[in-house]
Legacy VTK file of the C-alpha trace (Angstrom):
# vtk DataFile Version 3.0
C-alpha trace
ASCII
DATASET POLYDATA
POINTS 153 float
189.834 52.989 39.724
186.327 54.372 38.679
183.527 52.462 39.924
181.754 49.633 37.017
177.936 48.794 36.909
177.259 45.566 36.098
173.891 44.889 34.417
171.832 42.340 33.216
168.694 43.789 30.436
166.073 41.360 29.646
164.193 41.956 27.086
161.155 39.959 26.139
158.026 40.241 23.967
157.834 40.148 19.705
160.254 42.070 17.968
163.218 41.356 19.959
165.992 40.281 17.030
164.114 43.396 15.466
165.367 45.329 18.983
168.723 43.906 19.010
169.488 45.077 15.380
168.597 48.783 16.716
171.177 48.726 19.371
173.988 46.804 17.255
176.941 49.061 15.953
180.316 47.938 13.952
181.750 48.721 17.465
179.213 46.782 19.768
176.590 44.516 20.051
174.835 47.346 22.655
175.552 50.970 21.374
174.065 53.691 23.633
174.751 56.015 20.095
172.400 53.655 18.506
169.271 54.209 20.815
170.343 57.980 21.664
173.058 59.510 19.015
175.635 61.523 20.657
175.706 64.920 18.805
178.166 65.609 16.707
178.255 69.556 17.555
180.157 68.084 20.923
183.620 68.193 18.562
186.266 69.587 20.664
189.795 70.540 20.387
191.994 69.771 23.413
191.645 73.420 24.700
188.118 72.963 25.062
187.203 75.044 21.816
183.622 74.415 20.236
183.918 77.142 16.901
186.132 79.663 17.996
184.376 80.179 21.419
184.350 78.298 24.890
182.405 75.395 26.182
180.595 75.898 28.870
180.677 71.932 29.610
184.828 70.950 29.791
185.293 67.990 27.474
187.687 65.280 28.171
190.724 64.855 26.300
189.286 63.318 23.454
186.709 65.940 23.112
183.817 63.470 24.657
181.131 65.725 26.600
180.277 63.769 29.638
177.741 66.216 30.712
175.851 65.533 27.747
176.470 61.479 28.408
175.406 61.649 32.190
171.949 64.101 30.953
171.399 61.679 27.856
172.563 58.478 28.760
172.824 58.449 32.439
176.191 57.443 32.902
179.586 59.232 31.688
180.495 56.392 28.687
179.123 53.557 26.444
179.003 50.607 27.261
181.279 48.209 27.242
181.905 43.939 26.958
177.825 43.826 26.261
177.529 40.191 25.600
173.888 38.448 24.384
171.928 35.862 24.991
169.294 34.984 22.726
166.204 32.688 24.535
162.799 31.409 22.650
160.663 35.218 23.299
163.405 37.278 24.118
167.242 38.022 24.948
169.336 38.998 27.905
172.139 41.790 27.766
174.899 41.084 30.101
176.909 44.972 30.015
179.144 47.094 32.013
178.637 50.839 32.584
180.853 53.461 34.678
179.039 54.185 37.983
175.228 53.831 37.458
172.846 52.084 35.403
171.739 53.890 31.707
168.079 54.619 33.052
167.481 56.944 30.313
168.769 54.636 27.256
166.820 51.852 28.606
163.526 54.239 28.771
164.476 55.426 25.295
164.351 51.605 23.941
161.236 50.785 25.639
159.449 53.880 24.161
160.719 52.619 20.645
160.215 49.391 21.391
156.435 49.064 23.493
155.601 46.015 22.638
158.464 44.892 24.159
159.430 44.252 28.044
162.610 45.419 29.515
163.733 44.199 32.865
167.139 45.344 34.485
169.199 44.428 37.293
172.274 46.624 38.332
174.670 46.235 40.616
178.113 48.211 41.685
180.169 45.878 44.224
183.019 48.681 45.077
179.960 51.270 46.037
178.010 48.584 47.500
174.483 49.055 45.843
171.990 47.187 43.758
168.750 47.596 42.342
166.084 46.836 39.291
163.861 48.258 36.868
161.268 47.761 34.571
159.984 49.397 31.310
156.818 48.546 29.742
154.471 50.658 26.684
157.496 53.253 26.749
157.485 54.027 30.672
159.251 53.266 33.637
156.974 51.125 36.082
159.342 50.806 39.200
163.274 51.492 39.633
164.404 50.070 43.099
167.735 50.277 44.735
169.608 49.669 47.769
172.384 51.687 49.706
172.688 49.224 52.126
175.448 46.940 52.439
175.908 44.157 50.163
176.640 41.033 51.845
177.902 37.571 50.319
178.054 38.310 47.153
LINES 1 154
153 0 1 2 3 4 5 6 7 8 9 10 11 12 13 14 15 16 17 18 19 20 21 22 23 24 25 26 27 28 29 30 31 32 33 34 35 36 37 38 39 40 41 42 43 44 45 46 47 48 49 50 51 52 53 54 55 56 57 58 59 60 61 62 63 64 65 66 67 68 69 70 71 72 73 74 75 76 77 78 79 80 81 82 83 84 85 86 87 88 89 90 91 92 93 94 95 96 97 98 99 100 101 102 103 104 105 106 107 108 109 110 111 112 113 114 115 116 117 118 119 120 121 122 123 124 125 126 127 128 129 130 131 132 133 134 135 136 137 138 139 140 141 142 143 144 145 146 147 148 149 150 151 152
């Protein structure tokens, strides 16, 4: 079983429902494609085939370039059961993410989004790490994490 981020966005400041409009997809309420669209030269037959000649990044078997996820996204896949809470000034994304946190997505929306606040807290219970971040005006102001143990959670 592949290890699962579990993270928590906040997002406050004007232009939020503007924000969550950006990110919504027929397929999600949070679409990573939304904020940073996955190319659609990454089409792949299941010998690995990109116009008659070979990848040099081995897609999956559905012809999804994880390379290009991890580089772009941070993390190998979209996201998935995103659910949202809406609060006077802002929302709260509650998502799950294979393995890590999307660092980059989240810097993405806060540089299209700097008026707005972004505040994230990540944690991985089967790897046994946790952390936060925050975006402000398009840049990343701190990321912390932990490797140590987690302990009553």
């Amino acid at each position: 079983m592949s290890s699962t981020s579990h993270n928590t966005l906040t997002v406050t400041g004007r232009g939020v429902p503007k924000m969550l409009k950006s990110i919504k997809s027929k397929d999600s309420a949070f679409d990573f494609k939304r904020v940073k669209p996955y190319p659609l030269t990454f089409k792949f037959n299941s010998w690995g085939l990109h116009r008659g000649k070979f990848s040099h990044s081995a897609p999956t078997w559905d012809g999804w370039n994880c390379d290009w996820c991890v580089e772009n996204w941070g993390t190998t896949w979209v996201t998935w059961d995103p659910v949202i809470h809406k609060f006077k000034g802002g929302a709260t994304i509650d998502f799950g993410t294979q393995y890590v946190p999307p660092i980059p997505v989240i810097t993405k929306l806060s540089e299209q989004f700097p008026r707005l606040v972004f505040e994230m807290e990540f944690i991985d219970t089967q790897s046994e790490w946790a952390g936060r971040a925050r975006w402000s005006k398009g840049n990343l102001e701190y990321a912390v994490d932990t490797t140590d143990k987690i302990t009553n959670f």
